[in-house]
C-alpha positions in Angstrom: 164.6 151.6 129.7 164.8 151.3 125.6 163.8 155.3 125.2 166.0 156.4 122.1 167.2 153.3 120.9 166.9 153.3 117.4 167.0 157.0 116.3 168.4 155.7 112.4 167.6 153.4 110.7 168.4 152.1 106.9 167.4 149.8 104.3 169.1 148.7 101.5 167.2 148.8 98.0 167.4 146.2 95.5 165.3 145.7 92.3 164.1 142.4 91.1 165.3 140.1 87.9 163.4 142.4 85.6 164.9 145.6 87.1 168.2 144.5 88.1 170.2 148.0 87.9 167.8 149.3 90.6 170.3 149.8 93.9 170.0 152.4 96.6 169.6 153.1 100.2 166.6 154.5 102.3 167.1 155.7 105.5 164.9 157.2 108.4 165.9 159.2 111.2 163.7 160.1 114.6 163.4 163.6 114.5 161.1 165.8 117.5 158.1 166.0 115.1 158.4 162.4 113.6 160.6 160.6 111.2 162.6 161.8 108.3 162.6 159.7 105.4 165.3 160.1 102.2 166.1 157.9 99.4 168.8 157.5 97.1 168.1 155.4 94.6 170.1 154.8 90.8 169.4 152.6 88.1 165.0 153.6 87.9 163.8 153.0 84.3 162.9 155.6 82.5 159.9 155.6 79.8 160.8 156.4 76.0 157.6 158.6 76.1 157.5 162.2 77.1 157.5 162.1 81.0 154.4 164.2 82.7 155.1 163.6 86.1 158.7 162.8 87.7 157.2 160.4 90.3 158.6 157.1 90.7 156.9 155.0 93.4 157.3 151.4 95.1 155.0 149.0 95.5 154.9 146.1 97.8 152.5 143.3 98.7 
């Protein structure tokens, strides 16, 4: 009955007082071998320091 309902789906990114320019949108799609996550997300801070990895991550509790 509710087979292939929600095939998108999409969350609006937001950072918090002390990263306010953080805005963005992730969405996930149903694909035949699982779900297709991408992000577009402005406004991450960047270190002064010489970057070694270009990973930015989220974390949530």
């Amino acid at each position: 009955m509710f087979l292939n309902v929600f095939k998108t789906a999409r969350a609006h990114i937001k950072g918090s007082t002390k990263y306010p320019k953080i805005d963005g949108i992730v969405t996930f799609k149903e694909t035949k071998d699982g779900v297709l996550l991408t992000a577009k997300i402005n406004g991450l801070p960047q270190s002064k320091d010489k970057c070694t990895r270009k990973i930015f991550w989220i974390s949530y509790t």
